[in-house]
Wavefront OBJ file of the C-alpha trace (Angstrom):
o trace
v -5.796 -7.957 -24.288
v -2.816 -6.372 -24.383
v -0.287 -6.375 -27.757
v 3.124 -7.720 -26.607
v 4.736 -4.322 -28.473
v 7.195 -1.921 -26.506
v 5.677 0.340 -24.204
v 2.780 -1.566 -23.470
v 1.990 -4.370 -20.876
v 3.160 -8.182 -20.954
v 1.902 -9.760 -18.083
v -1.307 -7.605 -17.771
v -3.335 -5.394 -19.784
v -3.521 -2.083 -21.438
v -6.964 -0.499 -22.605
v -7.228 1.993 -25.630
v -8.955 4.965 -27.028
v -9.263 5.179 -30.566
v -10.450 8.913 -31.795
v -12.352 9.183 -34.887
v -9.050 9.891 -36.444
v -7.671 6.987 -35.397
v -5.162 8.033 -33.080
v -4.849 5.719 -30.107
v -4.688 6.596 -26.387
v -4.080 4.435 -23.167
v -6.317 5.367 -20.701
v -6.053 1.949 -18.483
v -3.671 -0.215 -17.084
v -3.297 -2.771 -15.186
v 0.260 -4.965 -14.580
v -1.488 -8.573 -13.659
v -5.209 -8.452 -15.100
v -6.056 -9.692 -18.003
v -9.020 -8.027 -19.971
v -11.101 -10.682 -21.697
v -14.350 -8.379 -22.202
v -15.422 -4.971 -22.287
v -19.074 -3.727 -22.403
v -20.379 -0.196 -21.933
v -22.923 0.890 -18.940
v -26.053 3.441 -19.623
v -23.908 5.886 -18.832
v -21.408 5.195 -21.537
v -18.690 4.064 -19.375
v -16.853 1.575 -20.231
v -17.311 -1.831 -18.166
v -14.300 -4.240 -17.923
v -14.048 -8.154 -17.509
v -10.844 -9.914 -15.688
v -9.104 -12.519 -14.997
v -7.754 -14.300 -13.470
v -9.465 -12.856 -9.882
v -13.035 -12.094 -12.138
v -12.836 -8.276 -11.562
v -15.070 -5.564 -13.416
v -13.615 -1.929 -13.922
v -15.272 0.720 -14.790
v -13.381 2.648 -16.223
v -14.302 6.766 -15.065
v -12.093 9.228 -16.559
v -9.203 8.797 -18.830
v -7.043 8.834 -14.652
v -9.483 7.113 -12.640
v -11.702 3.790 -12.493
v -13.598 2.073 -10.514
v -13.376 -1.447 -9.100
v -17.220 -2.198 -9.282
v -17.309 -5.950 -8.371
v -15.688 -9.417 -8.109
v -17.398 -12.450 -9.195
v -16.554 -15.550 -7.040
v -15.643 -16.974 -10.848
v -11.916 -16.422 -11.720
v -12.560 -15.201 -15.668
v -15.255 -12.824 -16.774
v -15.347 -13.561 -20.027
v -18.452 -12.140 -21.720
v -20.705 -8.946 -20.886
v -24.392 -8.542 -22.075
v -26.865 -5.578 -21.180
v -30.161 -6.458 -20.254
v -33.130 -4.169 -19.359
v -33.737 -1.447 -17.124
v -29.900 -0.885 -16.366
v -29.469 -4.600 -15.611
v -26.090 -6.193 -17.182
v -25.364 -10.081 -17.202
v -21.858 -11.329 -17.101
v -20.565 -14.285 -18.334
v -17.884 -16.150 -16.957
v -14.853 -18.734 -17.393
v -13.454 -21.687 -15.040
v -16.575 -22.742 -13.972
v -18.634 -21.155 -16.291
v -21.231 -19.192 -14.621
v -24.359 -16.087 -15.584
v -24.466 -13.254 -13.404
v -26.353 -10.471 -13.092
v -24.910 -6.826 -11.913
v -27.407 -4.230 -11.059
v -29.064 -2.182 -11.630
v -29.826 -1.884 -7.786
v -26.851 -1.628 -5.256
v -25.722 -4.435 -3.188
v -26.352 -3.830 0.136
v -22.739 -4.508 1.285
v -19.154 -4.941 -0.639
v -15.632 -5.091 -0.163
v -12.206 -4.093 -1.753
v -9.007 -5.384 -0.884
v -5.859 -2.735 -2.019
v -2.695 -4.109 -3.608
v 0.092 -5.338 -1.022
v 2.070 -2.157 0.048
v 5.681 -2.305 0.216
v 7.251 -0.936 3.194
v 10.725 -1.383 1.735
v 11.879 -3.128 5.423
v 10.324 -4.646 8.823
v 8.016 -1.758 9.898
v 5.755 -0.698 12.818
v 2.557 0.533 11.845
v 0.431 3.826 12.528
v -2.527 5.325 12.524
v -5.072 3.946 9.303
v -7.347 7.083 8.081
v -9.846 7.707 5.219
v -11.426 9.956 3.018
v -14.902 8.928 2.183
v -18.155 10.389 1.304
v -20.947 8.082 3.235
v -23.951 9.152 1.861
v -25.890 7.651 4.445
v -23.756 4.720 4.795
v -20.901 3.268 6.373
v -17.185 2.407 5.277
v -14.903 -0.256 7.524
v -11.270 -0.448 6.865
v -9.575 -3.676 7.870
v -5.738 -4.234 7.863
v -3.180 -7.251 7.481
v 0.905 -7.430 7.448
v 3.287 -10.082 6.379
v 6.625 -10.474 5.028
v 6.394 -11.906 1.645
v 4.946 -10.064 -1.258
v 1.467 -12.154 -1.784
v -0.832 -12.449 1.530
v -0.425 -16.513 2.552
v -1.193 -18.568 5.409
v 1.959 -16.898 7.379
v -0.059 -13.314 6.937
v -1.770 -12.094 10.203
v -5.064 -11.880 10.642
v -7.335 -9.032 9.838
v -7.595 -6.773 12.379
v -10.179 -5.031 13.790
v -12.011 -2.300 11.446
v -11.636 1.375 11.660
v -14.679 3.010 11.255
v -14.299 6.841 11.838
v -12.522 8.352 9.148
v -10.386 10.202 11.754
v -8.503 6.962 11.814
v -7.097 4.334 14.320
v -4.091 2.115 15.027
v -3.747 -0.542 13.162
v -3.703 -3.323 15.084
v -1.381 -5.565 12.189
v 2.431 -6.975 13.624
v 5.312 -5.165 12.550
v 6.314 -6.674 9.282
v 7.282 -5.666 5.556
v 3.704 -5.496 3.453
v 0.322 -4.147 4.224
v -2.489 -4.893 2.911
v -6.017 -3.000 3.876
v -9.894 -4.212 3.060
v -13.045 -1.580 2.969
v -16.290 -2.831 3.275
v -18.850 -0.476 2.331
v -22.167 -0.905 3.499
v -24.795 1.045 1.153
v -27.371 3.539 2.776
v -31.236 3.753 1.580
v -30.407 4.788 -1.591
v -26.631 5.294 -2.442
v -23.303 3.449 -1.829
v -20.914 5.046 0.064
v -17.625 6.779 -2.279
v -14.286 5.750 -0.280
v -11.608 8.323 -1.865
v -8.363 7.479 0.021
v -6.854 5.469 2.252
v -3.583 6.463 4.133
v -1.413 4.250 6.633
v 1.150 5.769 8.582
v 4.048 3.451 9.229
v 7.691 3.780 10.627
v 10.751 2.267 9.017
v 13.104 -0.263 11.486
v 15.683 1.841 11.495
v 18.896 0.364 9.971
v 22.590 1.561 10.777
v 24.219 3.627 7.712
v 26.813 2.547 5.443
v 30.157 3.569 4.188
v 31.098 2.500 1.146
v 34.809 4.291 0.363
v 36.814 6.298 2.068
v 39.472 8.420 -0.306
v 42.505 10.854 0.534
v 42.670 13.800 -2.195
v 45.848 15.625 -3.037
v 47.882 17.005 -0.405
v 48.160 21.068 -0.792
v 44.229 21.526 -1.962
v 41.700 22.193 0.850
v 37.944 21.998 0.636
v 35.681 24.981 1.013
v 34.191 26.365 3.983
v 30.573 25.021 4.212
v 28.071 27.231 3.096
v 25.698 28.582 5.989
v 22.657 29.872 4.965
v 21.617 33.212 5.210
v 17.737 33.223 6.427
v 14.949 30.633 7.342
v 14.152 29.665 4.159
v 14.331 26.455 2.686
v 14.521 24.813 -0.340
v 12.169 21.394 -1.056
v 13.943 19.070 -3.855
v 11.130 16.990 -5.004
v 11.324 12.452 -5.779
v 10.286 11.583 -8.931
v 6.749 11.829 -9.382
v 5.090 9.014 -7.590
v 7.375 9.056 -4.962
v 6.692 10.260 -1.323
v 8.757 13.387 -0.228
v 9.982 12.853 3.391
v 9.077 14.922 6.191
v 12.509 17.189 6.265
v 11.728 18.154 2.605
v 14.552 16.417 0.807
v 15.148 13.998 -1.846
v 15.633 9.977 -0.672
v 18.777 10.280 -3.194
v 19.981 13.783 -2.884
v 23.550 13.368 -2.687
v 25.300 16.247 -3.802
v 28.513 16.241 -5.924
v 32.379 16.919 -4.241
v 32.808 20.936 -4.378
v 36.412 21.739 -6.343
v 39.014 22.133 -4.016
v 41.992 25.400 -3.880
v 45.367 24.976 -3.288
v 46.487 25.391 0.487
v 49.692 24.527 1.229
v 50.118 22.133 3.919
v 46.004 21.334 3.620
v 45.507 17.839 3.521
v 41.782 15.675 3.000
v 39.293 13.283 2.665
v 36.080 12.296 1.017
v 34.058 9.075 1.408
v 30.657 7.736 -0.023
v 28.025 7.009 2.422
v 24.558 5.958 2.336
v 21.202 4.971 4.673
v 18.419 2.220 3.564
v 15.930 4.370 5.453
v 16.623 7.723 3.779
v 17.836 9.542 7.169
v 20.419 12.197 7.265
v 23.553 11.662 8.135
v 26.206 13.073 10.552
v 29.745 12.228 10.238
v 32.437 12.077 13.535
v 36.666 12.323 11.675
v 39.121 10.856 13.565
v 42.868 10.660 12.696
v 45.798 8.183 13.723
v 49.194 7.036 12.777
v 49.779 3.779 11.396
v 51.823 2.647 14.609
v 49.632 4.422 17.231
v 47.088 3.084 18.989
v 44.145 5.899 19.913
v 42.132 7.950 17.595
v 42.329 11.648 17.955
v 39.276 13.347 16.869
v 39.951 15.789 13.628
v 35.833 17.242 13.785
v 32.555 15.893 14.881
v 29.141 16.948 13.453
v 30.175 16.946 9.675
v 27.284 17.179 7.528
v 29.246 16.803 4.218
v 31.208 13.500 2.813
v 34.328 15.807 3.045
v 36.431 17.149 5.016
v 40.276 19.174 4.915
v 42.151 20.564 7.603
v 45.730 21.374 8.198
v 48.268 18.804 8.860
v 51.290 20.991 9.896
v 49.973 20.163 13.403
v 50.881 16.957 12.905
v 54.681 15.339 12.610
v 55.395 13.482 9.342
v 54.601 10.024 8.484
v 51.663 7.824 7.914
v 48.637 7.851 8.803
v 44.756 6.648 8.311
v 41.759 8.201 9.170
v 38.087 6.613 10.838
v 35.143 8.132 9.262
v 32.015 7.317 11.379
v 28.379 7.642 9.616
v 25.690 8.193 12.435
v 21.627 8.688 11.507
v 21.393 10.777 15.205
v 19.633 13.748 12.835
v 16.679 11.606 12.154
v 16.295 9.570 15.199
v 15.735 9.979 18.900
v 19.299 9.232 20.561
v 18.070 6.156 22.052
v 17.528 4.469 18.415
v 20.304 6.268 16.450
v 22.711 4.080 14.798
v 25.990 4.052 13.523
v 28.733 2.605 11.243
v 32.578 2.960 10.834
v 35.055 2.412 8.306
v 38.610 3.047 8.300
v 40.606 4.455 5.394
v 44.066 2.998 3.552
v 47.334 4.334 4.595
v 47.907 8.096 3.594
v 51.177 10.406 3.774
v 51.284 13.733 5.672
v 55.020 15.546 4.128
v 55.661 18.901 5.176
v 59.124 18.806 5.930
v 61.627 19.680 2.588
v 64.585 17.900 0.601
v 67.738 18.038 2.018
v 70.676 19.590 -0.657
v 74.009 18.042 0.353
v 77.264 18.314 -1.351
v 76.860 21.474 -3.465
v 79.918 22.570 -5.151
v 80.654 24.558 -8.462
v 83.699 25.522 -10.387
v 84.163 27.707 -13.783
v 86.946 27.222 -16.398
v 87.283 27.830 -20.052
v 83.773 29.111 -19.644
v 82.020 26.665 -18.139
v 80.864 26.466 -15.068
v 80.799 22.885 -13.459
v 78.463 21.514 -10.332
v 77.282 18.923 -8.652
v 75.045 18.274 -5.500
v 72.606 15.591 -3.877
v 68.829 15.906 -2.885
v 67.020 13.465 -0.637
v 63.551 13.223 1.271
v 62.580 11.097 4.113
v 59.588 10.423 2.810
v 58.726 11.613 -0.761
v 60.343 10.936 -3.794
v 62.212 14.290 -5.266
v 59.782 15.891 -7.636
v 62.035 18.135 -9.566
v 65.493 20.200 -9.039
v 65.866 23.393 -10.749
v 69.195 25.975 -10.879
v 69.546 29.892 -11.154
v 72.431 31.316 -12.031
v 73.175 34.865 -10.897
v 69.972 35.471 -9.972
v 68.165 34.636 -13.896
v 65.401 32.656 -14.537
v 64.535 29.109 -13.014
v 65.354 26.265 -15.418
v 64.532 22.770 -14.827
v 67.674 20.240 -14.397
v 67.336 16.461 -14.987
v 69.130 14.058 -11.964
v 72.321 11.934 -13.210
v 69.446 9.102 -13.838
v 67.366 11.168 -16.207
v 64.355 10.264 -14.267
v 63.197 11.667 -10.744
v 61.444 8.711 -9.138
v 63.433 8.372 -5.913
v 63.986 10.002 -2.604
v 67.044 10.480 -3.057
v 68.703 11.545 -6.386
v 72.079 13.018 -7.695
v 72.638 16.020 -10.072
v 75.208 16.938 -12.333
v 75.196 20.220 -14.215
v 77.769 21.716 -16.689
v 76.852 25.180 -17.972
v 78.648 26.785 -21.669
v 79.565 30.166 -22.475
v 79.626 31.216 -19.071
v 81.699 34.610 -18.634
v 84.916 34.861 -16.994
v 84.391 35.853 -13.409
v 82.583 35.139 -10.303
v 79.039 33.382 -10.890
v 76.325 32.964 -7.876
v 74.833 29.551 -9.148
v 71.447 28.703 -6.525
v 69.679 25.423 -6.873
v 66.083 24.759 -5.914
v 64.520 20.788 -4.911
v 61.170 19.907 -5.029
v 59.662 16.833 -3.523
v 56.102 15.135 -4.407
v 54.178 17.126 -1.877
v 55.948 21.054 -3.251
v 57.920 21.185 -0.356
v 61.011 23.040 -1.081
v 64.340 23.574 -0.499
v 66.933 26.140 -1.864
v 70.827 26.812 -1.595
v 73.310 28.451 -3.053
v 77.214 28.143 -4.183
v 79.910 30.729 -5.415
v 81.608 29.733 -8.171
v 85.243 31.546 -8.184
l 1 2 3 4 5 6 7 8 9 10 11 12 13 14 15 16 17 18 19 20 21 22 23 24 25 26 27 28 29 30 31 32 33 34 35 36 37 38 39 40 41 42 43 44 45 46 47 48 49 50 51 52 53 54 55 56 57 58 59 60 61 62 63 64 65 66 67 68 69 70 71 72 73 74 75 76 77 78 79 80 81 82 83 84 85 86 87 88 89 90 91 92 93 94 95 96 97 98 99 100 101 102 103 104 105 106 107 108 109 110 111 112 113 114 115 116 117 118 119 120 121 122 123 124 125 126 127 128 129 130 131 132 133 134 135 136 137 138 139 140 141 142 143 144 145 146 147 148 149 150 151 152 153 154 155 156 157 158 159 160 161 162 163 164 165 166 167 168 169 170 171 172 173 174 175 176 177 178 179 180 181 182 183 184 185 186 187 188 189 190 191 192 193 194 195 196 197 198 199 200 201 202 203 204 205 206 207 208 209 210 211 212 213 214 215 216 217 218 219 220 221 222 223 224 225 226 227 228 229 230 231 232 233 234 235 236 237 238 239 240 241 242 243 244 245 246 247 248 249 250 251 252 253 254 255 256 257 258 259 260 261 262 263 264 265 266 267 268 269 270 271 272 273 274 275 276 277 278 279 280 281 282 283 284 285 286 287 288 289 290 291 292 293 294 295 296 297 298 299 300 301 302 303 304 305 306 307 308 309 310 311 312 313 314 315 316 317 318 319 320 321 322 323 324 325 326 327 328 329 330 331 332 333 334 335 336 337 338 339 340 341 342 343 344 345 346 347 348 349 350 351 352 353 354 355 356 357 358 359 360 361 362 363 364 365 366 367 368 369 370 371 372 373 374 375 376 377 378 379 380 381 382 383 384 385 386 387 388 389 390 391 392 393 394 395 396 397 398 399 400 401 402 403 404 405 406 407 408 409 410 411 412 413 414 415 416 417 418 419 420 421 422 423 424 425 426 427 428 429 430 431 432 433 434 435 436 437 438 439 440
């Protein structure tokens, strides 16, 4: 049995190699059967006894075993080797002697583990990989919805029998389960290598989880096209099937970095499908207090998108982001999902600068003007006089967080004489407005 340490197995059991150096090495596992014996064939192979379902491995390579028979018993507790090949089991819950071998049964059967589906599915074609050696292999199949074949399970269906395969004849459902029976030839049991089901997903509509506005003045870039016929495969983890269309089930890629674009404006959302499909996005656009969507682009690929809003008038607006899996499905069984985003701003139009005035005496120069924004607060104000550098001016308040704000400036050591003072506004989304006063 197993030891209850990390890395190994709690519920089931873990078998070791120890090397004349005593380094161990797991070459078995198993997550529900418990090992209560272990006895070694003529070949040297190791021979394991189980419980509680009164299975015996063999165990083949250090990757590979065999599952060489199940006692009607439920614990095989005990192993001894007899003569001429023959090897006796002993077992638990009734306790029981059998003997295994050394001749072949004429007929047995395996049952596989339950399969997971991951949803209701319809399923395929059943096909195997066997060498017959004179004999004969029979593959069975059963479905149900709950994780351990009950009473509610269907039936088992009619057995395929040519390795090129046949539909299984097993309700849609979420688990499979198949059985082999192998019936032995004159001299040799027949070596089943693989078994493969093909099944089909119920498709499930996508889902979108967020939908979020970026900055205003930053677009996306273009999508990349590519160049030739080539394609790239990005492989599951190991274990994992790859899907048909050679990508990962969780390939999402990360949001590219976005350049500034004045009067660009944009979206990203998260997204996501149960079945793994690809999906295509529709972007549609509408102000808070209209009524119809107005379609922005169709066919998106990406979870982003930018365009330019100068087409549009100021104000607020939200956009409808709708996920459809049509690239993976036939049109008839594409579905779809929509969400709608929070309110966002489009603000292209600039400050107004009212009231602008300026006067110089005793070498100062003295102004004063108002800036306001329909929509925006005023980001910053800035003044030039006679044409020198840009410096930054605080409002009257000391703090810009309105749309509308008042300035007054009072310059020193100005020189006697005429002075061109301009004055620059700024509002949240860098639109702009300048003006100018003379200053006698």
């Amino acid at each position: 049995m197993a030891p209850s340490g990390s890395g190994v197995s709690v519920t089931g059991s873990d078998v070791y190699r120890i090397d004349p150096t005593g380094n161990p090495e797991k070459i078995w596992s198993h997550t529900q059967d418990i090992i209560y014996a272990i006895a070694f064939d003529a070949q040297g192979r190791a021979l394991l006894g189980s419980g509680n379902k009164g299975c015996i491995y063999r165990i083949e390579s250090d990757v590979m075993y065999t599952a060489l028979v199940t006692a009607p018993s439920t614990q095989i507790t005990a192993f001894q080797a007899g003569a001429d090949g023959t090897l006796y089991a002993a077992t638990g819950n009734v306790g029981k002697i059998y003997q295994v071998g050394p001749g072949l049964a004429h007929e047995g059967a395996l049952e596989s583990e339950v399969f997971d589906a991951g949803f209701l599915s319809q399923w395929g074609r059943l096909s195997f990989e066997a060498r017959l050696n004179g004999g004969g292999v029979a593959i069975a199949a059963r479905s149900g919805n709950l994780d351990r074949p009950q009473k509610n399970w269907s039936p088992w269906s009619a057995a395929v029998t040519s390795p090129e395969g046949g539909r299984v004849a097993a309700p849609a459902a979420r688990f499979v389960q198949w059985k082999a029976t192998l019936t032995a030839g004159a001299a040799q049991s027949p070596e089943l290598e693989s078994v493969d089901v093909a099944y089909l997903q119920r498709n499930l509509p996508p889902r979108i989880e967020t939908i979020e506005s970026t900055p205003p003045n930053y677009r996306f870039p273009a999508p990349s096209v590519p160049s030739g016929p080539s394609q790239t495969l990005s492989l599951p983890p190991i274990g994992k099937p790859v899907s048909s269309s050679g990508s990962s089930l969780s390939g999402d890629s990360a949001t590219p970095s976005m350049q500034y674009a004045k009067g660009y404006i944009g979206a990203r959302w998260a997204a996501s499908d149960d079945n793994g499909d690809s999906l295509i996005y529709t972007v549609e656009i509408r102000g808070v207090h209209e009524t119809n969507w107005k379609l922005l682009k169709d066919k998106v690929r990406e979870k982003y998108w930018s365009w330019d809003s100068t087409a549009f008038p100021d104000g607020e607006y939200r956009l409808r982001v709708t996920a459809s899996d049509l690239p993976g499905n036939p049109p008839a069984e594409a579905l779809s999902a929509s969400m709608v985003g929070e309110p966002f701003l489009i603000d292209n139009m600039p400050p107004r600068i009212a009231g602008l005035s300026a006067s110089a005496s005793g070498g100062k120069l003295h102004a004063i003007w108002n800036a306001a924004d329909a929509l925006s607060d005023i980001k910053k104000a800035e003044y030039s006089l006679d044409g020198g550098d840009w410096t930054l001016v605080a409002p009257v308040t000391g703090l810009s967080d309105s749309h509308e704000l008042a300035y007054d400036l009072t310059l020193d050591h100005v020189a006697p004489g005429e002075h061109t003072l301009a004055v620059r506004v700024e509002d949240d989304y860098d639109n702009q407005s300048v003006d100018k006063v003379v200053a006698p």
